[in-house]
BAVEX-648915 format. One record per residue: residue in three letters; x, y, z of N, C-alpha, C in turn. Coordinates in steps of 0.2 Angstrom, whole numbers. Atoms other than C-alpha are relative to their C-alpha. Example, Ala and Ser with C-alpha at 12.3 -4.5 7.8 and 13.67 -1.06 7.14 Angstrom:
2
  resn    nc1    nc2    nc3   cac1   cac2   cac3    cc1    cc2    cc3
   ALA      4     -6      0     62    -22     39      4      6      0
   SER     -4     -6     -1     68     -5     36     -4      5      3
This chain:
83
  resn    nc1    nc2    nc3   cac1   cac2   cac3    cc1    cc2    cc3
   UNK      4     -1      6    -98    -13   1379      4      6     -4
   UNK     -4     -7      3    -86      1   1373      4     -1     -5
   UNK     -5      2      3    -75     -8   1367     -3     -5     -7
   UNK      3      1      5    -88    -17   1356     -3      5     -7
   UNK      3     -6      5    -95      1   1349      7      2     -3
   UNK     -8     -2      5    -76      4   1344      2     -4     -6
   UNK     -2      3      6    -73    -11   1335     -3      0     -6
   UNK      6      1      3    -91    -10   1326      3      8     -4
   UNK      0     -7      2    -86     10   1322      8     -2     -6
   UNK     -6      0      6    -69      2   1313     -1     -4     -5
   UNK      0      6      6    -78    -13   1303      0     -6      2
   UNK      0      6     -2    -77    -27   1314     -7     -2      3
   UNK      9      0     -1    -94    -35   1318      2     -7      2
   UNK      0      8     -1    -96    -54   1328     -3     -2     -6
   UNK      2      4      4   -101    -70   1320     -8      0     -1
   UNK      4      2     -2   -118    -75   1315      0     -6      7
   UNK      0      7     -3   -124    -90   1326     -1     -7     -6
   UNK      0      7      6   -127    -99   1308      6      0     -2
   UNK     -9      0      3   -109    -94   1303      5     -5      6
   UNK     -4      2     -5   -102   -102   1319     -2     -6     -1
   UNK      3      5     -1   -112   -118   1319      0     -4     -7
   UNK     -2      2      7   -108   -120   1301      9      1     -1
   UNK     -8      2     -2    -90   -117   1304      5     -9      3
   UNK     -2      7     -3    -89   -131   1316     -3     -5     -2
   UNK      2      6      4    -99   -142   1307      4     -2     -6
   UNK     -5      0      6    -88   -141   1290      6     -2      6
   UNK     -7     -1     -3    -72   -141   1303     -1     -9      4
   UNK     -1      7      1    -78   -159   1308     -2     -6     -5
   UNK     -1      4      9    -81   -166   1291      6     -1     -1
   UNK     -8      2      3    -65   -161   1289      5     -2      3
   UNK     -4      4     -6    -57   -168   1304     -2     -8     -3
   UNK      3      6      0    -68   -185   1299      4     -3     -7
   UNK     -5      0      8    -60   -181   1281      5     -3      0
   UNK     -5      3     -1    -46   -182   1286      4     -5      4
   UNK     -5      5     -6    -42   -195   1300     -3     -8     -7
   UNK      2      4      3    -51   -206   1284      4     -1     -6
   UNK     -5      0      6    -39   -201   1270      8     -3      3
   UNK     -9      3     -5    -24   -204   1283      0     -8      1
   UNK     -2      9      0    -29   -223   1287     -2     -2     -8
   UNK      2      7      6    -36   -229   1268      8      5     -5
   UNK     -7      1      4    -17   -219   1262     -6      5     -6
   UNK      2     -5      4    -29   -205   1251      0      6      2
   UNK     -1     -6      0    -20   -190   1247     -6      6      1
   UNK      6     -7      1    -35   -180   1240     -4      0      8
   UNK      4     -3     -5    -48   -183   1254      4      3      5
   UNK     -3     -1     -6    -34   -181   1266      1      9      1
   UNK     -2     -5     -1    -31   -163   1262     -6      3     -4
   UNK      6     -6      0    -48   -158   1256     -2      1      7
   UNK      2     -3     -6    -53   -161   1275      8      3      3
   UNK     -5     -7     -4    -36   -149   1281     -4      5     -2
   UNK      4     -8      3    -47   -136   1269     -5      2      3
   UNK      4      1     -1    -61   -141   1274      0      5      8
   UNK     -1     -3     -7    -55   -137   1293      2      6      1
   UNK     -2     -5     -1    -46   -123   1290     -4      7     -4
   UNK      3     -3      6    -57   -114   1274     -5      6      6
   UNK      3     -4     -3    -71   -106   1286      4      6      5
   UNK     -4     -6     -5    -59    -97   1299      4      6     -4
   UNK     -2     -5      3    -49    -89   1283     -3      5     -4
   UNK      5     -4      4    -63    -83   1272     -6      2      4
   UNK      6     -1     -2    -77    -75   1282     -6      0     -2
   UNK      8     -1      6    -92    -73   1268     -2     -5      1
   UNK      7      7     -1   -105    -85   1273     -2     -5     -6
   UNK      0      5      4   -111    -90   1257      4     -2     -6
   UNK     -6      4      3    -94    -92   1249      2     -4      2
   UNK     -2      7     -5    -88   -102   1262     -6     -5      1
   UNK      4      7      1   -102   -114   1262      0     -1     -5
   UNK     -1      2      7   -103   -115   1245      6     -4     -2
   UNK     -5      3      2    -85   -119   1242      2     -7      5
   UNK      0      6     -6    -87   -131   1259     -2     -5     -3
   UNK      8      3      2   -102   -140   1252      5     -1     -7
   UNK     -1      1      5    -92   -141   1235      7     -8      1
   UNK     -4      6     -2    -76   -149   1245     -4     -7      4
   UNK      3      7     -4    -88   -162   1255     -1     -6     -6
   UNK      0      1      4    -94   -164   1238      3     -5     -5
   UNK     -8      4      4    -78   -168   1230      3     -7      5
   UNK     -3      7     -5    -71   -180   1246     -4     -5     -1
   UNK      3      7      0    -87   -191   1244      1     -3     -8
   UNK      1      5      5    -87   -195   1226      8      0     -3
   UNK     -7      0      4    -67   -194   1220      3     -5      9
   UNK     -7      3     -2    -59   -204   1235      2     -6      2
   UNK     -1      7      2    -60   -221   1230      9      1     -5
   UNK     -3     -2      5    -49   -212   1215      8      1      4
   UNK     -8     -2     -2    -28   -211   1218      0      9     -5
């Protein structure tokens, strides 16, 4: 536990459980995103879900990161008919 009061005294704090459970929900969207843009040959969705999957882990802000998730889900359902 010492080692949790140290890192807490330098600024580092765990995840929520809604932060983690919305990580990994966006992170298979975007694995789902992307195994569907690889077989129908569509660039965009293909690499909105690599953002999708990798967006959470690099930005930790909650409601930034969902927001801009929820905007990429957004984006891959109505554009990926489109070349």
């Amino acid at each position: 536990m010492d080692e949790l009061s140290t890192l807490s005294s330098l600024g580092f704090s765990l995840p929520t459980p809604a932060y983690i459970i919305g990580a990994i929900l966006f992170g298979l969207i975007g694995y789902a995103a992307y195994r569907y843009g690889k077989q129908k040959a569509l660039n965009k969705v293909k690499w909105i879900g690599v953002a999708l999957m990798i967006y959470p882990y690099a930005f930790p802000g909650r409601k930034c990161c969902m927001s801009l998730a929820l905007r990429c889900v957004l984006s891959c359902m109505s554009g990926g008919n489109r070349r």
